[in-house]
mmCIF file as Biopython writes it, N, C-alpha, C and O atoms, coordinates in Angstrom:
data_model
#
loop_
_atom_site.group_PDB
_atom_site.id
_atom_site.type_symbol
_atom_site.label_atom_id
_atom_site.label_alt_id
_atom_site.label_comp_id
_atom_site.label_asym_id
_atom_site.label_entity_id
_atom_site.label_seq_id
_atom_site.pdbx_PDB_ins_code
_atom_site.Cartn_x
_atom_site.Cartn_y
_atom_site.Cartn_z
_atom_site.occupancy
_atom_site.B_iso_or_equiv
_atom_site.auth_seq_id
_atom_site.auth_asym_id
_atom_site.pdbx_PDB_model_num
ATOM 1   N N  . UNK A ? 1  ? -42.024 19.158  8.492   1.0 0.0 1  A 1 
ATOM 2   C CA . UNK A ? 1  ? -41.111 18.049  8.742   1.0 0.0 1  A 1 
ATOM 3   C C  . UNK A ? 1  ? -39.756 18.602  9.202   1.0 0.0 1  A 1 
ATOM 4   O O  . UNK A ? 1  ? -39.116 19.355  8.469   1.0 0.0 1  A 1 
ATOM 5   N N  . UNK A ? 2  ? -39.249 18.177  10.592  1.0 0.0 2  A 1 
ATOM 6   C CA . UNK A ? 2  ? -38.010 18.186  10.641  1.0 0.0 2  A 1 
ATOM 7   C C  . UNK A ? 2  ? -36.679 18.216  10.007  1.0 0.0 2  A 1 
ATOM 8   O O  . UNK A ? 2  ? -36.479 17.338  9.168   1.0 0.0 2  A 1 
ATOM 9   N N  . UNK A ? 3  ? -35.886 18.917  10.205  1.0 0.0 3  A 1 
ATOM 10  C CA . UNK A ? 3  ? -34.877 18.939  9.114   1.0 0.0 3  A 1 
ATOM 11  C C  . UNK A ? 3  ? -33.444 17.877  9.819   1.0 0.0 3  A 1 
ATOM 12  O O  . UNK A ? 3  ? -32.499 17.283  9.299   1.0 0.0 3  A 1 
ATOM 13  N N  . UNK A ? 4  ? -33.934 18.062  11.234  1.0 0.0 4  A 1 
ATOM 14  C CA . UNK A ? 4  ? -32.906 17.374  12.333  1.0 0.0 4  A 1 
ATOM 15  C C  . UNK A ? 4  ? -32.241 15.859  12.475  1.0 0.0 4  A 1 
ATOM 16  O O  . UNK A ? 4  ? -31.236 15.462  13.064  1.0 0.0 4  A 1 
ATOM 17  N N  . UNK A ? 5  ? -33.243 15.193  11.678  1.0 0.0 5  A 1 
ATOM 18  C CA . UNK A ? 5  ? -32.542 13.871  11.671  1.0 0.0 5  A 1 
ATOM 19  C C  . UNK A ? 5  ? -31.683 13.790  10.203  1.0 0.0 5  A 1 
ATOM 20  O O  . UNK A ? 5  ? -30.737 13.011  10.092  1.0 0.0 5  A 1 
ATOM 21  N N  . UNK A ? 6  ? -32.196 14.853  8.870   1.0 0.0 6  A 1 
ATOM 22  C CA . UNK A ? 6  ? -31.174 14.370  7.852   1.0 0.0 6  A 1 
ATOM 23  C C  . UNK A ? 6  ? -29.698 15.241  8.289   1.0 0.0 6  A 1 
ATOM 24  O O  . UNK A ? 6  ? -28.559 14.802  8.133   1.0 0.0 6  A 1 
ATOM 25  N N  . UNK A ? 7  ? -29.997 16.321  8.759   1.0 0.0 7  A 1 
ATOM 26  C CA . UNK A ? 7  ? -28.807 17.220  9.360   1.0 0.0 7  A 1 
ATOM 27  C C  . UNK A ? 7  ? -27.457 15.675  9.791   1.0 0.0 7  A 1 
ATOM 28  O O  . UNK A ? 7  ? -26.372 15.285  9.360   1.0 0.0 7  A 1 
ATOM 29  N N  . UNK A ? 8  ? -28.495 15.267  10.913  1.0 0.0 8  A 1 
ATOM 30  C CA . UNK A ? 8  ? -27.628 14.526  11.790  1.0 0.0 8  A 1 
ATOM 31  C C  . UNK A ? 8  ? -27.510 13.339  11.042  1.0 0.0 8  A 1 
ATOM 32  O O  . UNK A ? 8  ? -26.362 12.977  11.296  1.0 0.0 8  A 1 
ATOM 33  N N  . UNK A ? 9  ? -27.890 12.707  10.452  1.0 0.0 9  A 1 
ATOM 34  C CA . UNK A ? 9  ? -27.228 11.705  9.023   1.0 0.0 9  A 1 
ATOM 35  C C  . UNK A ? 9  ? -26.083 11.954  8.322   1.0 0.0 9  A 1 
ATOM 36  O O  . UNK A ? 9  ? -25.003 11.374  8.205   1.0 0.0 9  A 1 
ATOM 37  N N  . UNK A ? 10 ? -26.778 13.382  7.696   1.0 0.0 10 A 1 
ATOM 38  C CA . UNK A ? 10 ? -25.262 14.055  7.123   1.0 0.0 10 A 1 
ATOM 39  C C  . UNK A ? 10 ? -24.143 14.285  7.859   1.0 0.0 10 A 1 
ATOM 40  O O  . UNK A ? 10 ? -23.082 14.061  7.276   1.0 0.0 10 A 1 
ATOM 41  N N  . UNK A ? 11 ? -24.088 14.694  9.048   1.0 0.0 11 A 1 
ATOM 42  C CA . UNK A ? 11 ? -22.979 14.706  10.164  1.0 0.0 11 A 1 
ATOM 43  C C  . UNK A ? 11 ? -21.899 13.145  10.128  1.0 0.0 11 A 1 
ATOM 44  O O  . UNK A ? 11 ? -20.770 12.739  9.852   1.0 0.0 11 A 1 
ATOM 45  N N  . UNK A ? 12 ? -22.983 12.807  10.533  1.0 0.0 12 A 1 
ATOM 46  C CA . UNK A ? 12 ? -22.453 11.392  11.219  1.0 0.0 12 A 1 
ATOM 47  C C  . UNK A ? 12 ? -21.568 10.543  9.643   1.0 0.0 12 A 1 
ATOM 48  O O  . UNK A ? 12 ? -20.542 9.873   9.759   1.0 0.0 12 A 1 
ATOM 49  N N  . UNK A ? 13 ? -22.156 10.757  8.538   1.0 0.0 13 A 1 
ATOM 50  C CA . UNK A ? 13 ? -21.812 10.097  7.908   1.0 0.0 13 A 1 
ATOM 51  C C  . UNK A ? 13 ? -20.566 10.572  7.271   1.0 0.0 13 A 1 
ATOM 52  O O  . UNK A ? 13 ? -19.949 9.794   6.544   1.0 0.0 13 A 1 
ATOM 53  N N  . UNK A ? 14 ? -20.103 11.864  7.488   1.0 0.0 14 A 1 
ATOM 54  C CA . UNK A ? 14 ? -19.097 13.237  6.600   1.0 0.0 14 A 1 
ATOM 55  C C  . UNK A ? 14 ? -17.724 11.652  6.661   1.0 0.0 14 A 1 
ATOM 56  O O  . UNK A ? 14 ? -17.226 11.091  5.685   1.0 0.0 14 A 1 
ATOM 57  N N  . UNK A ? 15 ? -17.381 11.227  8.762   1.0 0.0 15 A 1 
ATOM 58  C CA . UNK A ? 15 ? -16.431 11.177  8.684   1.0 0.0 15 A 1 
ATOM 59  C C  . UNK A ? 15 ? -15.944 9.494   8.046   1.0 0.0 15 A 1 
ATOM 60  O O  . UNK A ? 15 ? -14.860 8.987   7.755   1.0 0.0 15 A 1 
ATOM 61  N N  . UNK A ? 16 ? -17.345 9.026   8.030   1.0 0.0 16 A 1 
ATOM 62  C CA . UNK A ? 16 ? -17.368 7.344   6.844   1.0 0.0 16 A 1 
ATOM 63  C C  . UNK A ? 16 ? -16.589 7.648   5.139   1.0 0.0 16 A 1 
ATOM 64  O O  . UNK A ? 16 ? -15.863 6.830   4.574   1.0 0.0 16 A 1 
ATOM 65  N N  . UNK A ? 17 ? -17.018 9.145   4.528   1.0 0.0 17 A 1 
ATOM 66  C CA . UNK A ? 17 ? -16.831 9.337   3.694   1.0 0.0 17 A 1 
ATOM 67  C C  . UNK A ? 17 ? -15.552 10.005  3.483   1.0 0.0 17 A 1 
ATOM 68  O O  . UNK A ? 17 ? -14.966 10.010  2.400   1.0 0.0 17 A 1 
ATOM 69  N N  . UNK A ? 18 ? -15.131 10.574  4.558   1.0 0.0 18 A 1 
ATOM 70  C CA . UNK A ? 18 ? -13.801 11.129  4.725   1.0 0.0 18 A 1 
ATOM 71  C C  . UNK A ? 18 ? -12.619 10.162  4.798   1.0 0.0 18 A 1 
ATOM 72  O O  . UNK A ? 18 ? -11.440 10.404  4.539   1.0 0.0 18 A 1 
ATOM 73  N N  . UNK A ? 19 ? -13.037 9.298   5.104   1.0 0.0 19 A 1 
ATOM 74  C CA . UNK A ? 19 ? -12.126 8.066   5.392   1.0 0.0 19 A 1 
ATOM 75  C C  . UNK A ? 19 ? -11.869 7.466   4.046   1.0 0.0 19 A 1 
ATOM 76  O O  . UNK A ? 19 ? -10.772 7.008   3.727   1.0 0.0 19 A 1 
ATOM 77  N N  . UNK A ? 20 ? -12.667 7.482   3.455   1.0 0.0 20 A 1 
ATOM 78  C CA . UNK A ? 20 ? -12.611 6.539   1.839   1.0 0.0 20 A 1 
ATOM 79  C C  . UNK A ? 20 ? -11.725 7.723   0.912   1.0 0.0 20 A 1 
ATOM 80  O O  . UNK A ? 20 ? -11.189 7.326   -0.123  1.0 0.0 20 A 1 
ATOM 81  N N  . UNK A ? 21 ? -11.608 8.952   1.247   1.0 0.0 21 A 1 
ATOM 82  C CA . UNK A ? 21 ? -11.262 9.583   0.134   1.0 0.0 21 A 1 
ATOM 83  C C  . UNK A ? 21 ? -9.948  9.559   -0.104  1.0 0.0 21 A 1 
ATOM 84  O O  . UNK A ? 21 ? -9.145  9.283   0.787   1.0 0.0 21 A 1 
ATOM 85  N N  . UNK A ? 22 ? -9.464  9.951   -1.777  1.0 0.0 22 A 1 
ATOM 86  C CA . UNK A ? 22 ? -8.605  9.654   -1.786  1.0 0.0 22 A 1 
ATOM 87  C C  . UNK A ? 22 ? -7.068  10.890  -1.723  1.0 0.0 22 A 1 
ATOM 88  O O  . UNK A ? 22 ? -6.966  11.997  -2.251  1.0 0.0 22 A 1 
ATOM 89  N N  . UNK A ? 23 ? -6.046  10.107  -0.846  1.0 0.0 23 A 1 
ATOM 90  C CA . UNK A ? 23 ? -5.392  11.451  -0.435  1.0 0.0 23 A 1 
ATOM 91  C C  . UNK A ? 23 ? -4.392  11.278  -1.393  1.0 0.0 23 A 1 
ATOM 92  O O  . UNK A ? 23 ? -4.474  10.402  -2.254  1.0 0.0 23 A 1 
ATOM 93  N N  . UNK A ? 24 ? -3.348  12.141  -1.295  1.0 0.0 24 A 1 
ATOM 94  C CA . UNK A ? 24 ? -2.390  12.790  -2.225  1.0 0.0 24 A 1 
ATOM 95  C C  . UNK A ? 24 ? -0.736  12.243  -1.920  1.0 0.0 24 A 1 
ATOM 96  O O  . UNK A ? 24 ? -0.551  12.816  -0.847  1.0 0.0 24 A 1 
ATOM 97  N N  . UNK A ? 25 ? 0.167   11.722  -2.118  1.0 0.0 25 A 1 
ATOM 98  C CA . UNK A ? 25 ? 1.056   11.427  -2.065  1.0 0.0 25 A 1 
ATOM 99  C C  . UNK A ? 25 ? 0.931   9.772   -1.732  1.0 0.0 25 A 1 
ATOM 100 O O  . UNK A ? 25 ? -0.030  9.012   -1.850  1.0 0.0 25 A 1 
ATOM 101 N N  . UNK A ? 26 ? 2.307   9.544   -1.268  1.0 0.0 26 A 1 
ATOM 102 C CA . UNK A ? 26 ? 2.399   8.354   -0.930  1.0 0.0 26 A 1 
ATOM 103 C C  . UNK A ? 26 ? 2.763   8.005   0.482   1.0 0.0 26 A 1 
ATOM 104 O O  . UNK A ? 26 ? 3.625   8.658   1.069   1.0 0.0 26 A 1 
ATOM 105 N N  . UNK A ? 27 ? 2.073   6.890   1.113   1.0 0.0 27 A 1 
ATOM 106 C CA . UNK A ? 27 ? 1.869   6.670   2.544   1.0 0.0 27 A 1 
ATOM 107 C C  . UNK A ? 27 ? 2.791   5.139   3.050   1.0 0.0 27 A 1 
ATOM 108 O O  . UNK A ? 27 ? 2.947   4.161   2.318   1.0 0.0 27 A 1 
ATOM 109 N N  . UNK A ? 28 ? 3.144   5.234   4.021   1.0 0.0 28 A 1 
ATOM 110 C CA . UNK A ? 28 ? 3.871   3.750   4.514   1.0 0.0 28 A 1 
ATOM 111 C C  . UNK A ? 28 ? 4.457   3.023   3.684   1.0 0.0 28 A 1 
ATOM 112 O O  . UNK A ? 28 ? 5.038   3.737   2.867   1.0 0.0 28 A 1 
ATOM 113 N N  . UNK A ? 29 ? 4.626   1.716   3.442   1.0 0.0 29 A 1 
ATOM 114 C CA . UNK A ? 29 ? 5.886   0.907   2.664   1.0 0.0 29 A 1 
ATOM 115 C C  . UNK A ? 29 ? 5.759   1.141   1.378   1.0 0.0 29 A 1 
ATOM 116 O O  . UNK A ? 29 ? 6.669   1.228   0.554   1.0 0.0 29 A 1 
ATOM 117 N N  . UNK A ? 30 ? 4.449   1.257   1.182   1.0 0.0 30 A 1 
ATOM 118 C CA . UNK A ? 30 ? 4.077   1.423   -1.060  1.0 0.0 30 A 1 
ATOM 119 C C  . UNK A ? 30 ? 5.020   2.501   -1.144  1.0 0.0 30 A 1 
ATOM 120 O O  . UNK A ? 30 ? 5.110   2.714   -2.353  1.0 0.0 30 A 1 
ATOM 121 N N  . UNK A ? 31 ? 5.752   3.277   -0.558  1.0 0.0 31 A 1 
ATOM 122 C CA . UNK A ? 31 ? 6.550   4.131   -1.333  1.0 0.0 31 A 1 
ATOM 123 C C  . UNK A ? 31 ? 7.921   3.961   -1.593  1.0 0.0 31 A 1 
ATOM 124 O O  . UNK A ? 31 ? 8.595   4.621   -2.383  1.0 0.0 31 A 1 
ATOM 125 N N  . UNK A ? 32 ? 8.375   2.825   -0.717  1.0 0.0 32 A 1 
ATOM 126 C CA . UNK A ? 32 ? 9.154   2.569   -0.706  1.0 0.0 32 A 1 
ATOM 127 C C  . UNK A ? 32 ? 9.625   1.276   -1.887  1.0 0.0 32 A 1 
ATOM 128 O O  . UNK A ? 32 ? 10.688  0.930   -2.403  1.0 0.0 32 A 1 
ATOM 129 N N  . UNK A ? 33 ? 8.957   1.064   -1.922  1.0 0.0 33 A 1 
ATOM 130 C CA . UNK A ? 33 ? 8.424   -0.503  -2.824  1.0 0.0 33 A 1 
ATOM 131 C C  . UNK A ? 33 ? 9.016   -0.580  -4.595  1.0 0.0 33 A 1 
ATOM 132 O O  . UNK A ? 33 ? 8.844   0.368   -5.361  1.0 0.0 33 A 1 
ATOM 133 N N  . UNK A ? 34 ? 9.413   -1.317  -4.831  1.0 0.0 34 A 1 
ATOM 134 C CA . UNK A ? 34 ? 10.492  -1.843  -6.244  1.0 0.0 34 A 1 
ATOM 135 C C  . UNK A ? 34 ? 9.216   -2.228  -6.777  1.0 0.0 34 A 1 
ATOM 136 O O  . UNK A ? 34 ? 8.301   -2.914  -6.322  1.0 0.0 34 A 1 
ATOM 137 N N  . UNK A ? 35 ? 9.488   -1.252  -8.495  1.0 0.0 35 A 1 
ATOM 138 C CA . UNK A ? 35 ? 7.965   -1.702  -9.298  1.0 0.0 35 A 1 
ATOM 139 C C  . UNK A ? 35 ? 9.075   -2.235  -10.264 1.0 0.0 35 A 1 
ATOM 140 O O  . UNK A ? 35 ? 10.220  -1.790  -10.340 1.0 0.0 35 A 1 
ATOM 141 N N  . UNK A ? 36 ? 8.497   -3.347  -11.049 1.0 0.0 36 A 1 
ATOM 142 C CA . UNK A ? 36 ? 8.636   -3.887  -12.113 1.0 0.0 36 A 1 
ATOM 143 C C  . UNK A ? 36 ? 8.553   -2.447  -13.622 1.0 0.0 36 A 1 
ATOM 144 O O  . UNK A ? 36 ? 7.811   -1.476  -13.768 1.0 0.0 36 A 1 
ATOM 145 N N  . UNK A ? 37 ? 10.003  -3.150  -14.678 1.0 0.0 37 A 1 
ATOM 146 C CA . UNK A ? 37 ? 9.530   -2.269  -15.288 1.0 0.0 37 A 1 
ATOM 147 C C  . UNK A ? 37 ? 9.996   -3.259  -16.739 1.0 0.0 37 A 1 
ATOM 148 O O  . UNK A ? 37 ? 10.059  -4.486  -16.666 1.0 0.0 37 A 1 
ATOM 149 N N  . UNK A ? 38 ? 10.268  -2.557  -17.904 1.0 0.0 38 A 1 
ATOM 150 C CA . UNK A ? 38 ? 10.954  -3.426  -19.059 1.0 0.0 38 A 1 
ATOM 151 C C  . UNK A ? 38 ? 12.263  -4.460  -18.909 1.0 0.0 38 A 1 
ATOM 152 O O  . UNK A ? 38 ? 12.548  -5.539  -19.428 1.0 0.0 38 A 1 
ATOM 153 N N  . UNK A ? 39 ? 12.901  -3.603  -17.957 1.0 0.0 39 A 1 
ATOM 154 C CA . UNK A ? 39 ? 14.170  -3.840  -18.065 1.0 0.0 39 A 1 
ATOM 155 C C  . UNK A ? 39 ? 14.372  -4.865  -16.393 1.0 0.0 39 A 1 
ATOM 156 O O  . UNK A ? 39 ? 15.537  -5.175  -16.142 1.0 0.0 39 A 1 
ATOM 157 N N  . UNK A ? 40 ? 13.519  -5.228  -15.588 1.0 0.0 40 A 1 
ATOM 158 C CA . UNK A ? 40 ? 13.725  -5.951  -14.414 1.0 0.0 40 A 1 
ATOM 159 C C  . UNK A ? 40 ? 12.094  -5.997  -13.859 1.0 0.0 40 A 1 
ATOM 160 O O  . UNK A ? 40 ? 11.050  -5.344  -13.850 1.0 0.0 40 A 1 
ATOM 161 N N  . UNK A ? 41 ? 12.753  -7.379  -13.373 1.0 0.0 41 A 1 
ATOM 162 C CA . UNK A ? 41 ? 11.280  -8.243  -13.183 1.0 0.0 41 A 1 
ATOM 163 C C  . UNK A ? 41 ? 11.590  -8.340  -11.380 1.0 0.0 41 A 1 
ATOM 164 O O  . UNK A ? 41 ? 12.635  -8.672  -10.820 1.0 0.0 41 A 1 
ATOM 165 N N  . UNK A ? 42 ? 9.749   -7.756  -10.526 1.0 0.0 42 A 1 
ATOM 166 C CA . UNK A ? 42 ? 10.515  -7.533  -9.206  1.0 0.0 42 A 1 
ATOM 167 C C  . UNK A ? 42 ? 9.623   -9.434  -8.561  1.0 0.0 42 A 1 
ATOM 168 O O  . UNK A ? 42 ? 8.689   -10.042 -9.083  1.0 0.0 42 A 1 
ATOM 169 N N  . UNK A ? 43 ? 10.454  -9.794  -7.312  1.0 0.0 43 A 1 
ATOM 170 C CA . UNK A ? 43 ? 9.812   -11.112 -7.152  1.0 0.0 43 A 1 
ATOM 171 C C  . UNK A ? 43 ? 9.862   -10.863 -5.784  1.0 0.0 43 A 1 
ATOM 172 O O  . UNK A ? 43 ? 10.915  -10.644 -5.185  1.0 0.0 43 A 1 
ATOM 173 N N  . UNK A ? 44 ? 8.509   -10.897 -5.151  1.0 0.0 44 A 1 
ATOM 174 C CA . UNK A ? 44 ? 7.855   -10.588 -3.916  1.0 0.0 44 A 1 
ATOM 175 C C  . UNK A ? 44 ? 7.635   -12.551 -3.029  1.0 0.0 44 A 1 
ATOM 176 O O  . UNK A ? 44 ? 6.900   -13.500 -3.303  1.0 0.0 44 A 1 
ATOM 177 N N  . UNK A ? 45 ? 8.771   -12.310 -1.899  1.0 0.0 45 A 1 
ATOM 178 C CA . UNK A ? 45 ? 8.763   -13.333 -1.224  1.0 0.0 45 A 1 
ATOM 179 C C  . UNK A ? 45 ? 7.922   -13.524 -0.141  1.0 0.0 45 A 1 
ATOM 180 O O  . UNK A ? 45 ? 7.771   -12.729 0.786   1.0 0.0 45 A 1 
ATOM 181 N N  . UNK A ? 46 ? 7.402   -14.549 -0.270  1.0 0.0 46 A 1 
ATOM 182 C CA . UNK A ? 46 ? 6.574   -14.517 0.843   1.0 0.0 46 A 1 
ATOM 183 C C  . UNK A ? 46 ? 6.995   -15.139 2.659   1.0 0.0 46 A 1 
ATOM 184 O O  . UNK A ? 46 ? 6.891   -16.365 2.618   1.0 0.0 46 A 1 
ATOM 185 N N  . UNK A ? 47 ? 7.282   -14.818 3.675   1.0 0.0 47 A 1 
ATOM 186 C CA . UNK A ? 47 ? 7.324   -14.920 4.965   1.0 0.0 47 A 1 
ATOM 187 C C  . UNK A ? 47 ? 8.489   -16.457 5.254   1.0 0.0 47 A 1 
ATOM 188 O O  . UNK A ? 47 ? 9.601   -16.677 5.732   1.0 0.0 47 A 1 
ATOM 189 N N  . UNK A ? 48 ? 7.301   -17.258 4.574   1.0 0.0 48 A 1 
ATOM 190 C CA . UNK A ? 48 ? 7.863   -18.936 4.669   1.0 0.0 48 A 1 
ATOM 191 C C  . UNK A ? 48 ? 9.491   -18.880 3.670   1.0 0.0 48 A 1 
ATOM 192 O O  . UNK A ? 48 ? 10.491  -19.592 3.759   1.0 0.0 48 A 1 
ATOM 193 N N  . UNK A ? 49 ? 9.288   -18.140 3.090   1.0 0.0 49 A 1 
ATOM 194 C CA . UNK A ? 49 ? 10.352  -17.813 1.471   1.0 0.0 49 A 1 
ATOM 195 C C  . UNK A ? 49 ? 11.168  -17.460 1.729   1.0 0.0 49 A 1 
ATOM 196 O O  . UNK A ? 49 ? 12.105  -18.085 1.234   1.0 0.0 49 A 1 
ATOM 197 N N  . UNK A ? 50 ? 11.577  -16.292 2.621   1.0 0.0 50 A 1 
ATOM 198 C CA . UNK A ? 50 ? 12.305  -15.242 2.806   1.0 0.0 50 A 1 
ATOM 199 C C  . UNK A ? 50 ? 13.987  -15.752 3.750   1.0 0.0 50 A 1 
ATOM 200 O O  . UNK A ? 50 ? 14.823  -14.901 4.053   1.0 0.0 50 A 1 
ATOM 201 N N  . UNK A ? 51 ? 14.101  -16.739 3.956   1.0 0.0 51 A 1 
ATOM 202 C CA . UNK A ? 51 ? 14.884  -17.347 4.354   1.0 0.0 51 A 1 
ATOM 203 C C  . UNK A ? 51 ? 16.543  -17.062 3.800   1.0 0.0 51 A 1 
ATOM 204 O O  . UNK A ? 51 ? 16.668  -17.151 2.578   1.0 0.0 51 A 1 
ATOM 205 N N  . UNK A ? 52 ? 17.643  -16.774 4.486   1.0 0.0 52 A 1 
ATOM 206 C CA . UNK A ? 52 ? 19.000  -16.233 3.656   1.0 0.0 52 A 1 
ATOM 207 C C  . UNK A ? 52 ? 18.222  -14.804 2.640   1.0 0.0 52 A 1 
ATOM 208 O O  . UNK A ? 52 ? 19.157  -14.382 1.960   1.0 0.0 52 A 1 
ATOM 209 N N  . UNK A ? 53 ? 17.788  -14.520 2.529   1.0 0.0 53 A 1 
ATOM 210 C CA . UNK A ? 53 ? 17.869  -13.288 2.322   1.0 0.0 53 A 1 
ATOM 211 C C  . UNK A ? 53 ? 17.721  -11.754 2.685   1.0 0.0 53 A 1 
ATOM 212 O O  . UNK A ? 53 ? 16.681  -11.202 3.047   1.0 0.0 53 A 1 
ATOM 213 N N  . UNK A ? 54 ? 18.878  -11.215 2.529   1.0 0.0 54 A 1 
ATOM 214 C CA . UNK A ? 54 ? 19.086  -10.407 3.343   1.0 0.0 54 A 1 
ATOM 215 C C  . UNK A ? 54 ? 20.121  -10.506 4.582   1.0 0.0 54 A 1 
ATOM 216 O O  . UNK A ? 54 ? 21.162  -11.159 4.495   1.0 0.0 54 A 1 
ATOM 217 N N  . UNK A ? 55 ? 19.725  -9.773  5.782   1.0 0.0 55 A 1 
ATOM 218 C CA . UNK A ? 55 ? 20.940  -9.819  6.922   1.0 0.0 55 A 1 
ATOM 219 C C  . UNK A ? 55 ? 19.543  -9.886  7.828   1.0 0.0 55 A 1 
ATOM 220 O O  . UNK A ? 55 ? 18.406  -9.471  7.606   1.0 0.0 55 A 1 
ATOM 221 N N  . UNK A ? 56 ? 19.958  -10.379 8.606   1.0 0.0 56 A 1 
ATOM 222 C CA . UNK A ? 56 ? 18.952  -10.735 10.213  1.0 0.0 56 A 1 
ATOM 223 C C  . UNK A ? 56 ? 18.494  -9.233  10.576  1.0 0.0 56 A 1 
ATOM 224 O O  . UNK A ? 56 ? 17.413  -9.127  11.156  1.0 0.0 56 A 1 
ATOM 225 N N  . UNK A ? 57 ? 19.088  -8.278  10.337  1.0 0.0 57 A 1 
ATOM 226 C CA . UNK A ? 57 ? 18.866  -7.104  10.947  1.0 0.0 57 A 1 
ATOM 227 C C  . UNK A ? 57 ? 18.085  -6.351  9.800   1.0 0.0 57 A 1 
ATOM 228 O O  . UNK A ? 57 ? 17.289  -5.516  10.229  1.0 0.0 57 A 1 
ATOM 229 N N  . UNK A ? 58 ? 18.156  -6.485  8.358   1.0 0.0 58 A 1 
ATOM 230 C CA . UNK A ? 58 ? 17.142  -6.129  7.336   1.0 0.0 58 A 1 
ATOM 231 C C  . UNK A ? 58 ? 17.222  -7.038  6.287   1.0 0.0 58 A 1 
ATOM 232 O O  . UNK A ? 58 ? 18.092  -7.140  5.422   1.0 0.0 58 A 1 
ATOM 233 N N  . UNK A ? 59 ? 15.688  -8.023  6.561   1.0 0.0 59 A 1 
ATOM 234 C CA . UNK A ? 59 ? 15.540  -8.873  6.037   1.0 0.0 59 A 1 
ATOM 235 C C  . UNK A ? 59 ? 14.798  -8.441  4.788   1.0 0.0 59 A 1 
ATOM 236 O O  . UNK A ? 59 ? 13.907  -7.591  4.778   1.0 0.0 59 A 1 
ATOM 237 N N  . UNK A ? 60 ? 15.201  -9.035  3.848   1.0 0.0 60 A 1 
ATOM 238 C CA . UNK A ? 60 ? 14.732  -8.676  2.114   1.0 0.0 60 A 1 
ATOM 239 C C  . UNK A ? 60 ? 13.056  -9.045  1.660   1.0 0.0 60 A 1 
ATOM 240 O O  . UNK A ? 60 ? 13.226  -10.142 1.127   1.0 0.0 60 A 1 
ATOM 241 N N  . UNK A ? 61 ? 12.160  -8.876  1.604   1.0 0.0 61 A 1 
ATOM 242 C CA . UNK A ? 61 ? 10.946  -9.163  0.801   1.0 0.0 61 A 1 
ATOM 243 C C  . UNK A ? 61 ? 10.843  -9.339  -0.377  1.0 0.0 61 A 1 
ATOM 244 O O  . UNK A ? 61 ? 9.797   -9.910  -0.683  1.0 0.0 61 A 1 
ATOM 245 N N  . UNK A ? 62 ? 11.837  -8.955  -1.612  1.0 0.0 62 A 1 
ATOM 246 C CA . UNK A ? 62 ? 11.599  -8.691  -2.706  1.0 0.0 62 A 1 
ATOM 247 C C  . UNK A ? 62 ? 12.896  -9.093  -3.138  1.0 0.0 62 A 1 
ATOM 248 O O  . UNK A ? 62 ? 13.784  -9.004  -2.290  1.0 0.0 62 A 1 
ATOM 249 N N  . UNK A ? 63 ? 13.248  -9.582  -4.441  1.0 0.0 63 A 1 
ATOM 250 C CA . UNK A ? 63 ? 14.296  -9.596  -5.216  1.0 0.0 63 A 1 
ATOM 251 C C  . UNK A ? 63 ? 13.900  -8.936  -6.330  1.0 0.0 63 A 1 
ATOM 252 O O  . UNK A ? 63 ? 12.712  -9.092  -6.612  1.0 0.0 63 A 1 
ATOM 253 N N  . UNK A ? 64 ? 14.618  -8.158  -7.138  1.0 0.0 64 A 1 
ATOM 254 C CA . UNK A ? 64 ? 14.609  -7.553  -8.227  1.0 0.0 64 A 1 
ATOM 255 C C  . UNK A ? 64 ? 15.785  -8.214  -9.426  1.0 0.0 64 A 1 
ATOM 256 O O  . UNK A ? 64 ? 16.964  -8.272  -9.079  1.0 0.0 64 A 1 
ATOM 257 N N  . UNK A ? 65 ? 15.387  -8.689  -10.807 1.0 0.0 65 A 1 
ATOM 258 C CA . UNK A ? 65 ? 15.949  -9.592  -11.212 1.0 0.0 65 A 1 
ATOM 259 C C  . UNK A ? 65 ? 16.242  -8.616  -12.593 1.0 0.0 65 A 1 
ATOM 260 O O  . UNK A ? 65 ? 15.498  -7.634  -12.602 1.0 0.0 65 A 1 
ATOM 261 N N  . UNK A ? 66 ? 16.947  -8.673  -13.472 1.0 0.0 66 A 1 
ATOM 262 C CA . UNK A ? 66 ? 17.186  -7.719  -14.426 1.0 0.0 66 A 1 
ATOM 263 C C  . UNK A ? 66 ? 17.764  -8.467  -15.591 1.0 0.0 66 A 1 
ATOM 264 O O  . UNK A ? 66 ? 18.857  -8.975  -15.845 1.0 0.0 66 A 1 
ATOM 265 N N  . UNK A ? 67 ? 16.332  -8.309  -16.347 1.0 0.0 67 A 1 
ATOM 266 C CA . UNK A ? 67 ? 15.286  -9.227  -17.479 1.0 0.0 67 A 1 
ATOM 267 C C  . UNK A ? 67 ? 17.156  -8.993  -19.102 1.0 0.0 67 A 1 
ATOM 268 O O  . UNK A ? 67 ? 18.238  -8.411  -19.032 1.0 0.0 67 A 1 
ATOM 269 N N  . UNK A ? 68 ? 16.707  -9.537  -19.817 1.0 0.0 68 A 1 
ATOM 270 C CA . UNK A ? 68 ? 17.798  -9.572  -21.306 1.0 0.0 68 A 1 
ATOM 271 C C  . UNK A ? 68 ? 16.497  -9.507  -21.936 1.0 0.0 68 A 1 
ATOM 272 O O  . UNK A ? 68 ? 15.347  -9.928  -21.815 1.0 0.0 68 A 1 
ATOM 273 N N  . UNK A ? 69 ? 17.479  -8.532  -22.913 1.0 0.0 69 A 1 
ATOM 274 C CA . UNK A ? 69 ? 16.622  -8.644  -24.272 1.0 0.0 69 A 1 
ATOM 275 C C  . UNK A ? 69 ? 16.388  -9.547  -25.480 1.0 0.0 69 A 1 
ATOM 276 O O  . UNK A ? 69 ? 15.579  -9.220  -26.348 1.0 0.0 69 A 1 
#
């Protein structure tokens, strides 16, 4: 029996599985991004929402609100 078609399975499939894996640091906006913690609660606006906040030139997504004990 041929060994040539699982060879070429395994090939083809390396770069499906390469794609899923998981890489190391942090990539595009998630790094930039305000996490909620004890002390402030973050509030993620949505598109329709986002209205006056911010400046026309960097418009705000998020308010960060800072919770009492």
């Amino acid at each position: 029996m041929s060994r040539t078609p699982l060879l070429l399975v395994l090939l083809l499939s390396l770069p499906v599985f390469a794609g899923c894996a998981n890489r190391s640091g942090c990539q595009g906006d998630a790094c930039s991004r305000a996490e909620p913690d004890n002390g402030r609660l973050v509030i993620w606006w949505s598109p329709g929402m986002r209205g006056g906040l911010g400046s026309p030139e960097h418009p705000l997504d998020h308010t960060v609100v800072p919770l009492e004990n």
